[in-house]
N, C-alpha and C positions, 0 to 999 in steps of 0.2 A: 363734472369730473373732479378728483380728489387730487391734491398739488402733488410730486415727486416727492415731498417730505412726510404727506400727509397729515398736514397741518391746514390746509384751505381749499376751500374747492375752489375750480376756475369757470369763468370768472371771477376774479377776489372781489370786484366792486360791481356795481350792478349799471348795465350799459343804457346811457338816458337815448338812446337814441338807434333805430334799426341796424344791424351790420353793413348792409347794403350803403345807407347812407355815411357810414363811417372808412368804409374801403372804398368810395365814390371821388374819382380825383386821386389818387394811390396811384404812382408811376411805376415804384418798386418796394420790393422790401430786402431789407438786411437781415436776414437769418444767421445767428451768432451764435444759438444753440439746438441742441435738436434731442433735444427732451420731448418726450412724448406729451409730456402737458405743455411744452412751452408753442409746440405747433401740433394740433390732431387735425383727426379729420374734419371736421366743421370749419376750421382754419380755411381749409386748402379747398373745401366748395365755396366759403365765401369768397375769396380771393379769385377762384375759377384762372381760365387758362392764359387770360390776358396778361396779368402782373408778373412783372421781372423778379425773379427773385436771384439775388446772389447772396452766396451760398460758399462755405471753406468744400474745397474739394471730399476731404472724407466725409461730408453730409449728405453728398448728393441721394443716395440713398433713402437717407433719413425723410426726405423735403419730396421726393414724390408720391404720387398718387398711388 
């Protein structure tokens, strides 16, 4: 996917390691913006329905499924 600037695609660095094992042990996450490249949806299956997410009230939207 191409950044909000359109300057980089996302991911900007190349991940040495499966997502799975990277969101593995994740209790929550801190969602601080709700840009559409900053969380899509590949975010939000890898994460699935376990992880907490908090979230500023007018995102709530942005941050579901």
């Amino acid at each position: 996917m191409q950044s909000i600037l359109g300057v980089n695609r996302n991911p900007t660095v190349h991940l040495t390691m499966p997502i799975k094992k990277i969101v593995s042990g994740v209790d929550f996450v801190l969602g601080t913006l709700s840009h559409f490249d900053h969380f899509d949806k590949a975010v939000t299956l890898a994460l699935g329905d376990s992880i907490k997410m908090y979230i500023q009230p007018a995102d709530s939207v942005a941050y579901t499924n």
